[in-house]
Wavefront OBJ file of the C-alpha trace (Angstrom):
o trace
v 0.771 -0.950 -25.155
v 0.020 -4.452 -23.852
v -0.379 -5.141 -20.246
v 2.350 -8.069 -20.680
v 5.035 -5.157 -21.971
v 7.152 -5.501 -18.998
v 9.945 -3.592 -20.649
v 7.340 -0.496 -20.099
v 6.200 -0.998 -16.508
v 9.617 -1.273 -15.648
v 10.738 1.366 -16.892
v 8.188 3.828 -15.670
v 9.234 1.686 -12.118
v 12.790 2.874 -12.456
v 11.869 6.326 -13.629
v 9.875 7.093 -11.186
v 12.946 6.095 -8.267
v 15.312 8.389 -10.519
v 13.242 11.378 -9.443
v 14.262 10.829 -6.058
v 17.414 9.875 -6.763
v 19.489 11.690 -5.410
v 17.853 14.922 -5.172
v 15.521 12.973 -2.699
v 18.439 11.594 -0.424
v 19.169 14.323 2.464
v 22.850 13.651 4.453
v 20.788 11.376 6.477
v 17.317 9.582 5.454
v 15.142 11.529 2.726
v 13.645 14.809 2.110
v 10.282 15.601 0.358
v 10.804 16.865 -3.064
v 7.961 19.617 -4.982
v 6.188 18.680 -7.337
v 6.684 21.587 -9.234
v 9.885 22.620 -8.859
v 11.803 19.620 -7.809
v 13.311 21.855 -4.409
v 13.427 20.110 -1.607
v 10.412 21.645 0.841
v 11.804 23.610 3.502
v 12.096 22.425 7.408
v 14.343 19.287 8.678
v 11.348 17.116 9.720
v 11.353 13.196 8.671
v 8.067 10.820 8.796
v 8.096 7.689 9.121
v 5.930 6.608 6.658
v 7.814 8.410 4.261
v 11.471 7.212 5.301
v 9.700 3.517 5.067
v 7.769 4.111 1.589
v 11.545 4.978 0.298
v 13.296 2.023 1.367
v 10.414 0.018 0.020
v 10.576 2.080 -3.264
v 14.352 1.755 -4.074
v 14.045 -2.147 -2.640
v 11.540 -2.802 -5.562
v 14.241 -0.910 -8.006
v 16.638 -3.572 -7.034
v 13.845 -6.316 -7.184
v 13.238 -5.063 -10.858
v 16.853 -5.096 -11.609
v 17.544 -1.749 -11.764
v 20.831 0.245 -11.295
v 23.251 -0.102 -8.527
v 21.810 3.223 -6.904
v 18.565 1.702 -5.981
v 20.404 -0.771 -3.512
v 22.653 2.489 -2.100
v 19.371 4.578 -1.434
v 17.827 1.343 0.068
v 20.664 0.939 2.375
v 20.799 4.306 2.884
v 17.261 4.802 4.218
v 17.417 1.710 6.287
v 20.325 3.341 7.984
v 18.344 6.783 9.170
v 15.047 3.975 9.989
v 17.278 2.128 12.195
v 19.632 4.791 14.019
v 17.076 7.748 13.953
v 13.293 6.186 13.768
v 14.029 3.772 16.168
v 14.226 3.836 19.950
v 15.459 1.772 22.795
v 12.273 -0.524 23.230
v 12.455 -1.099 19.720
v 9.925 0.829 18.461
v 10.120 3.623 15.696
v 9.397 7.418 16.830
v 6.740 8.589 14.230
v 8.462 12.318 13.330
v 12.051 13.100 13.622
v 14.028 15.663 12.664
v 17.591 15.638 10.408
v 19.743 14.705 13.147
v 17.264 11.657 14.215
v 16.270 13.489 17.168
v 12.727 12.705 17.920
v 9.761 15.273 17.195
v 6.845 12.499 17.507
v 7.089 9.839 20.163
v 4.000 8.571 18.529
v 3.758 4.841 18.019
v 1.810 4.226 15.603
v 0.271 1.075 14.686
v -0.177 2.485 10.401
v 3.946 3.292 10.939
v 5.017 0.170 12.832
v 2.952 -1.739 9.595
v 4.946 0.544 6.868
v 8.247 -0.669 8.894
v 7.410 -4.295 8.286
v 7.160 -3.491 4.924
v 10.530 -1.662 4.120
v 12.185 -4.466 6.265
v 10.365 -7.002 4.238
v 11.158 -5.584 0.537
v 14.864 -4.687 1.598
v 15.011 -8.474 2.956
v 13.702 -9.221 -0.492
v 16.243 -7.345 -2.249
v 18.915 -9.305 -0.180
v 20.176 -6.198 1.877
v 22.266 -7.001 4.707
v 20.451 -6.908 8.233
v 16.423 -6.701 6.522
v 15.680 -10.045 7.482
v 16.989 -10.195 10.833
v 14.917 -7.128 11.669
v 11.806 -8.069 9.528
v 11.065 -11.191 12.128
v 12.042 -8.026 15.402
v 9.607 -6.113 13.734
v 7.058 -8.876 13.026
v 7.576 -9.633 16.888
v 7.445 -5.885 18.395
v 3.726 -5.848 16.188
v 2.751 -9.365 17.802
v 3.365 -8.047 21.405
v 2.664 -4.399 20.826
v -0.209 -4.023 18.806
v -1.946 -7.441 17.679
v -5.507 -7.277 19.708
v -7.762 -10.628 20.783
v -9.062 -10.483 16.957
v -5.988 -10.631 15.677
v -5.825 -7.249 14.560
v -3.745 -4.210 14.929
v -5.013 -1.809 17.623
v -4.433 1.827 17.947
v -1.473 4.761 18.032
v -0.219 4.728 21.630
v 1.949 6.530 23.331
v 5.679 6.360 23.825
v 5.356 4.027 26.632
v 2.363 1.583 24.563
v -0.338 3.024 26.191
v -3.140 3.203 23.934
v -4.408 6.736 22.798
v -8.104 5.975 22.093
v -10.342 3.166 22.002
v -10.176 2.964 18.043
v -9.612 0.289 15.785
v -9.072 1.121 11.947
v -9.098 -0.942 8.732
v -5.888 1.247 6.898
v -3.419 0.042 9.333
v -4.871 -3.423 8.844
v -4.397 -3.067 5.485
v -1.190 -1.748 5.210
v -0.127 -4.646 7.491
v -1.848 -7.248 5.370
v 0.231 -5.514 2.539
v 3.864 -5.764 4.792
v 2.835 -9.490 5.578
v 2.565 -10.452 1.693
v 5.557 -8.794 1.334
v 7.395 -11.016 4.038
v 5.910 -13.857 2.631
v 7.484 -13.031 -0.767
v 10.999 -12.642 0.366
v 11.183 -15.535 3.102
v 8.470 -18.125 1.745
v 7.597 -18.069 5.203
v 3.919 -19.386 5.534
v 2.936 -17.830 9.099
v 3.316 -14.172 7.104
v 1.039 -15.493 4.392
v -1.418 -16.340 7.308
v -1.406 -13.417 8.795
v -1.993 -11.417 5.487
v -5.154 -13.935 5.460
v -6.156 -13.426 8.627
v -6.343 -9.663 7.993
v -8.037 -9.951 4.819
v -10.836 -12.022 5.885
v -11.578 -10.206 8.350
v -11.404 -6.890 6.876
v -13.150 -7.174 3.402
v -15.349 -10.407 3.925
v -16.628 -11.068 7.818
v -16.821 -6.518 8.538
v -18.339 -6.045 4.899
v -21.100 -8.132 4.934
v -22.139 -5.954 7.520
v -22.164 -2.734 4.983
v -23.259 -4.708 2.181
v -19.618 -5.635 0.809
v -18.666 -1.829 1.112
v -15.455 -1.425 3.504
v -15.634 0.747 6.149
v -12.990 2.563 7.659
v -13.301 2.786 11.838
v -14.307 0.975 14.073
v -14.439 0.619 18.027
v -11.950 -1.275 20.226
v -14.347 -4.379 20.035
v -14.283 -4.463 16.061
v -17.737 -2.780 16.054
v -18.444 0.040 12.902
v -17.927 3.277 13.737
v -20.443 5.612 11.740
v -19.840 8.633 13.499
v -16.280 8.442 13.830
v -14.910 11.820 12.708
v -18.269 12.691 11.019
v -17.321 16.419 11.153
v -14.312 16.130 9.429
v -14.655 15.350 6.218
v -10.916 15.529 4.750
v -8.897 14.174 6.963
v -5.816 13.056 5.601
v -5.984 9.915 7.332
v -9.845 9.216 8.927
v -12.124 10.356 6.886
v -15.997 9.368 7.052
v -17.352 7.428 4.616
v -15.879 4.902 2.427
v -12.986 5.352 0.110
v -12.613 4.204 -3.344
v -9.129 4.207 -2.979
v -9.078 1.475 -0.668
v -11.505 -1.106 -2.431
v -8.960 -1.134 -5.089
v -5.830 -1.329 -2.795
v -7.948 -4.375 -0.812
v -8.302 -5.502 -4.281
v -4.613 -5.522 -5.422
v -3.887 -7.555 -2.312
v -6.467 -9.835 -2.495
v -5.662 -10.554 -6.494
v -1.844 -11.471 -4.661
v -3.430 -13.730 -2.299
v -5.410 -15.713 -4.855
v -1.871 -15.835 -6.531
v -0.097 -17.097 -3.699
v -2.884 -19.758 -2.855
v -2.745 -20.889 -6.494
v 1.033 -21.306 -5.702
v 0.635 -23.187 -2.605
v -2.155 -25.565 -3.134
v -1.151 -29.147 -1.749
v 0.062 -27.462 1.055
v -0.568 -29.349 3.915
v -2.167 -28.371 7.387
v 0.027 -26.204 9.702
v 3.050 -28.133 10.351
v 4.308 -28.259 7.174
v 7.709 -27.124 6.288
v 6.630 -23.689 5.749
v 4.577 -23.447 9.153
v 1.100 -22.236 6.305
v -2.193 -23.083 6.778
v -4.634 -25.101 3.899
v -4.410 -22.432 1.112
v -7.821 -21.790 0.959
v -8.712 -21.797 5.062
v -9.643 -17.951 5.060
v -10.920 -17.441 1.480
v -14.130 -16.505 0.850
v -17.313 -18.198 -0.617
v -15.726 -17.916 -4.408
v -11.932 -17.087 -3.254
v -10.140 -14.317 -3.033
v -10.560 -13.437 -6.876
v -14.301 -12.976 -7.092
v -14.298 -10.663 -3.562
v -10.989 -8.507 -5.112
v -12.559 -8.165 -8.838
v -15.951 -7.433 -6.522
v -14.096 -4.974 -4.494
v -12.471 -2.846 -7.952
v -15.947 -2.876 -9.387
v -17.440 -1.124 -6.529
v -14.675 1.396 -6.678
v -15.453 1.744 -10.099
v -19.326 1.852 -9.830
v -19.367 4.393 -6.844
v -15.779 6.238 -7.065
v -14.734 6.567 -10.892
v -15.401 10.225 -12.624
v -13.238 9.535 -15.647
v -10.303 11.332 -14.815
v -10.124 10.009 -11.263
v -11.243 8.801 -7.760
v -13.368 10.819 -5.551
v -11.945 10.694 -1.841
v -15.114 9.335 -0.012
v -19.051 8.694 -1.100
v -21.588 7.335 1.143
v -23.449 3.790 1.108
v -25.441 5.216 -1.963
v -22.347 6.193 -3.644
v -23.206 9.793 -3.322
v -19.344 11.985 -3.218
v -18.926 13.265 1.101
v -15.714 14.533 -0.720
v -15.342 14.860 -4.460
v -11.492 15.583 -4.526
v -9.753 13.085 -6.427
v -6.249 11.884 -4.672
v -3.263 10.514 -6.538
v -2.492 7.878 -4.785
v -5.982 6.359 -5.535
v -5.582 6.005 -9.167
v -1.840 4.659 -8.587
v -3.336 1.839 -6.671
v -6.295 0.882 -8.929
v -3.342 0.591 -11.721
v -2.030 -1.660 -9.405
v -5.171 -3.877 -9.160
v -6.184 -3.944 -12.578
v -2.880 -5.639 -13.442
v -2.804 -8.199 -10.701
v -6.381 -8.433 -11.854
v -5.419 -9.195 -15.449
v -3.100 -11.711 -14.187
v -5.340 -13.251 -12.024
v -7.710 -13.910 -14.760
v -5.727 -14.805 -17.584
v -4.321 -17.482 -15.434
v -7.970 -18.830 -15.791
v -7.551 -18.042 -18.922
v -10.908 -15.592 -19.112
v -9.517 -13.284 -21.794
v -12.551 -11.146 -21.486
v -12.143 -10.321 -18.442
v -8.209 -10.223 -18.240
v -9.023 -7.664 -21.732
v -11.076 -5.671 -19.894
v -8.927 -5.338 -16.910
v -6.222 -4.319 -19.148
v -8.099 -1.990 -20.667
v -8.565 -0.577 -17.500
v -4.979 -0.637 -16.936
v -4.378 1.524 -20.210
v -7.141 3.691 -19.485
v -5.891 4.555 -15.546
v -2.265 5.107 -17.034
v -3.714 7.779 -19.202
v -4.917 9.194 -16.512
v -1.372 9.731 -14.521
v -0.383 12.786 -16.128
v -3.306 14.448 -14.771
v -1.381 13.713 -11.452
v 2.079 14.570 -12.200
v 4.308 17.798 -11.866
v 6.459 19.299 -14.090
v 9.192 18.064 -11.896
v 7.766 14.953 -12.382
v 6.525 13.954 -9.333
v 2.924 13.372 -8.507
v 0.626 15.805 -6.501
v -1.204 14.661 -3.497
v -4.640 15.552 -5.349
v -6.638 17.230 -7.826
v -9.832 19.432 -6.347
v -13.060 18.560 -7.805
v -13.859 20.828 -11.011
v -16.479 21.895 -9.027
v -14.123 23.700 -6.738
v -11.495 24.898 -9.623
v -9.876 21.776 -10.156
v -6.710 22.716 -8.999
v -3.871 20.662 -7.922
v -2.379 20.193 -4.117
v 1.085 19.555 -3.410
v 1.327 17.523 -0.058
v 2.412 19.331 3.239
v 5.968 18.442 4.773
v 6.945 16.274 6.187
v 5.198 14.280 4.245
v 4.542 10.377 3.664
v 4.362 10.439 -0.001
v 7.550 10.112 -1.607
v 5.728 8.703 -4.950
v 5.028 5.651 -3.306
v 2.007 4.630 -4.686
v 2.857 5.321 -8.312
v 6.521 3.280 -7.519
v 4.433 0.454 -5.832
v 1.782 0.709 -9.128
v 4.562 0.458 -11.514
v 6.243 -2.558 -9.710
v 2.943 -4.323 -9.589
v 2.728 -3.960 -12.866
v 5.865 -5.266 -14.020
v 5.882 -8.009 -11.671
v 2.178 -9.121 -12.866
v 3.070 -9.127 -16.696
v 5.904 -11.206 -16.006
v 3.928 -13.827 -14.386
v 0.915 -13.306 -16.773
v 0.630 -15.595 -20.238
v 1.660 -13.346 -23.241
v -1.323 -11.563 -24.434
v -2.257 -11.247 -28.374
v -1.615 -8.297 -30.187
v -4.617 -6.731 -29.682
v -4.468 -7.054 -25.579
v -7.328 -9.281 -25.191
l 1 2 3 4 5 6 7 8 9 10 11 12 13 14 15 16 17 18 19 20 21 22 23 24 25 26 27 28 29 30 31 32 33 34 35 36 37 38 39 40 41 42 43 44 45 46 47 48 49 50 51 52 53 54 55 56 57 58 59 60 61 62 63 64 65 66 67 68 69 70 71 72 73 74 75 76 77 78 79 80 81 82 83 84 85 86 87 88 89 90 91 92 93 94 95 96 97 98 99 100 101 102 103 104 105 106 107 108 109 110 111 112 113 114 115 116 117 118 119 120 121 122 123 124 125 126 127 128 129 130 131 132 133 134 135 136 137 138 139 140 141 142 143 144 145 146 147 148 149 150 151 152 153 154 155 156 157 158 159 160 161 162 163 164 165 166 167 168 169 170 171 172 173 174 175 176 177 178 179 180 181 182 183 184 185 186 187 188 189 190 191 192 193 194 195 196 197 198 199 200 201 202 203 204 205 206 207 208 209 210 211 212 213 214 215 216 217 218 219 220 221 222 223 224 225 226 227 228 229 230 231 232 233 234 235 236 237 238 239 240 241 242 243 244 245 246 247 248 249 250 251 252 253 254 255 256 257 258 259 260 261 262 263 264 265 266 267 268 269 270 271 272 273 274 275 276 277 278 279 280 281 282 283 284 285 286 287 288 289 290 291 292 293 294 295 296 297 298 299 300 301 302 303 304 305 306 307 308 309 310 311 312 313 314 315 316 317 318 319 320 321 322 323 324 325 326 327 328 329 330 331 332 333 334 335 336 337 338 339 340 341 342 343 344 345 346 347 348 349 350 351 352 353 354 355 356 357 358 359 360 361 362 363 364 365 366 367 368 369 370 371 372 373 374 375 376 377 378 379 380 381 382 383 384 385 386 387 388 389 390 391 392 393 394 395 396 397 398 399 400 401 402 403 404 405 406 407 408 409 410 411 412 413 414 415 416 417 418 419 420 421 422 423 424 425
């Protein structure tokens, strides 16, 4: 199969969503569905990651053109984010249960970033209402959560008071992600600065501190961290060490920001009609193409054991935690094909074959992932430790988001990318 098979990546987009659909869809918001059996987990409690991951899931379905029920699930799960997730001040509880009574007053900065995004790809999708509260949301992060660097800051409590002096790159991300996305469905240039701003600082002005290795936490003055959670090594969310995982999401967005600067160059100083800075004002020395294909190679060179990612290795690459987590390979299919893109657009076939190669070989690898209800695990252990798959805990923020978001990025990356030759080069 050739990377530029859009016919393919779609449909493994729209395949994915019929899992959920409807089994996934509760009388209000969305339940977590096994991976084994298909049965909805039991217990009534709704994250907010998750009910955000949805909307942005079934949004993409109706980007890709897919069938009317990816619009009604959207709409559906924007309903429970915006009558049950969120409160009076504006902000969105973190855990809820059924009836949208709150569990988790938690605000929390990696949430409030995952609600930009649903608002963003519903706005793209043209649902009623998603771009009206995309620019709230935008706003409640500005005054909420954006520090003196520009940055998001920490979870706080119900009435914004910070929790801990912490500052952490996967909220960053994840915003950088919503802020692409918001760029893409308003062609709104201060979004696409934002994402910029984030990205810079993240994976260019922090990483040449750590030798163009990401670190994950940092203090509340932007300094690294090394001993942040040191004695716990699997943490869902903070682990030590640095993660594979994320050089090769920083690597999908940064292969979408070389795209959008290709798209906007002649754009003047801010001011313009579309409020965007110059298009290459935050890139790095070589642009944002060298430091993402930089960033996948790492991932590759320190994190890849054939079959997988491992969680987290130290600076000399050495595994901290060898399991290998799903949603790592889902996003370094992502990368590879905005990779590909990227470079046959510069028309390097080498490297766009290799990428795609890489593309083939990480799709290969999905069914390692995958229940026989079709949904993906969290993770495999490492063979080490038997090997054996994990299904993720309830409530859960993985309603095969990553896969969903994989398969949209690649169907959205061959149809931009030149037809390749029947080989794939």
């Amino acid at each position: 199969m050739a990377l530029d098979d859009t016919v393919v990546h779609r449909g493994r987009l729209l395949a994915t969503l019929r899992l959920q659909h409807p089994d996934g869809l509760a009388d209000r918001g969305f339940r977590l569905l096994h991976p084994e059996t298909g049965e909805p987990y039991t217990g009534d409690r709704r994250h907010l990651v998750a009910t955000c991951r949805s909307v942005a899931n079934f949004s993409a379905g109706a980007l890709a053109d897919g069938p009317s029920w990816c619009v009604d699930a959207a709409e559906h799960g924007l309903a429970f984010l915006r009558e049950a997730h969120r409160s009076e001040d504006g902000g969105y509880h973190l855990v809820v249960d059924g009836d949208g009574e709150p569990v988790d007053r938690t605000r929390s900065a990696y949430g409030h970033a995952f609600v930009l995004l649903a608002y963003a790809r519903a706005a793209a999708a043209g649902l009623d209402g998603a771009e009206t509260d995309l620019a709230a949301t935008h706003r409640l992060i500005d005054e909420r959560f954006r520090d003196d660097a520009g940055m998001l800051r920490s979870d706080c409590d119900p009435d914004w008071i910070e929790r801990e002096p912490y500052r952490g790159q996967n909220a960053n991300m994840h915003a950088c992600e919503a802020y692409l996305a918001a760029y893409e469905a308003t062609d709104d240039g201060m979004y696409l600065d934002r994402a910029r701003h984030l990205a810079r600082a993240i994976t260019v002005d922090l990483a040449s501190e750590t030798d163009g290795l990401l670190w994950e936490h940092y203090t509340a003055d932007w300094d690294h961290d090394f001993e942040y959670n040191a004695d716990e090594p699997r943490h869902q969310f903070r682990p030590p060490g640095y993660q594979p995982g994320h050089h090769v999401e920083w690597a999908k967005f940064l292969a979408l920001l070389d795209r959008y600067d290709d798209a906007t160059v002649g754009v003047d100083a801010p001011g313009d009609e579309h409020g965007s800075a110059t298009a290459d004002e935050d890139a790095p020395e070589g642009g944002w193409y060298a430091r993402a294909t930089e960033l996948f190679d790492a991932a590759i060179e320190h994190g890849w054991t054939e079959n997988g990612f491992v969680y987290t290795h130290d600076e000399t690459g050495v595994p901290i935690v060898a399991d290998q987590y799903g949603w790592a390979l889902a996003e370094a299919l992502g990368a590879s094909a905005a990779l590909a893109e990227r470079a046959a657009a510069r028309d390097d076939a080498d490297e766009a074959g290799r990428l795609r190669e890489w593309n083939r070989r990480l799709t290969v690898c999905t069914d390692l992932f995958r229940g026989p209800a079709g949904f993906w695990y969290e993770k495999r252990f490492a063979a080490a430790d038997g090997g054996d798959l994990v299904a993720p805990g309830p409530p859960g923020v993985e309603p095969d988001y990553h896969p969903a978001s994989a398969y949209f990025e690649c169907w959205r990356s061959a149809s931009t990318a030149p037809t390749a030759d029947a080989d794939g080069a």
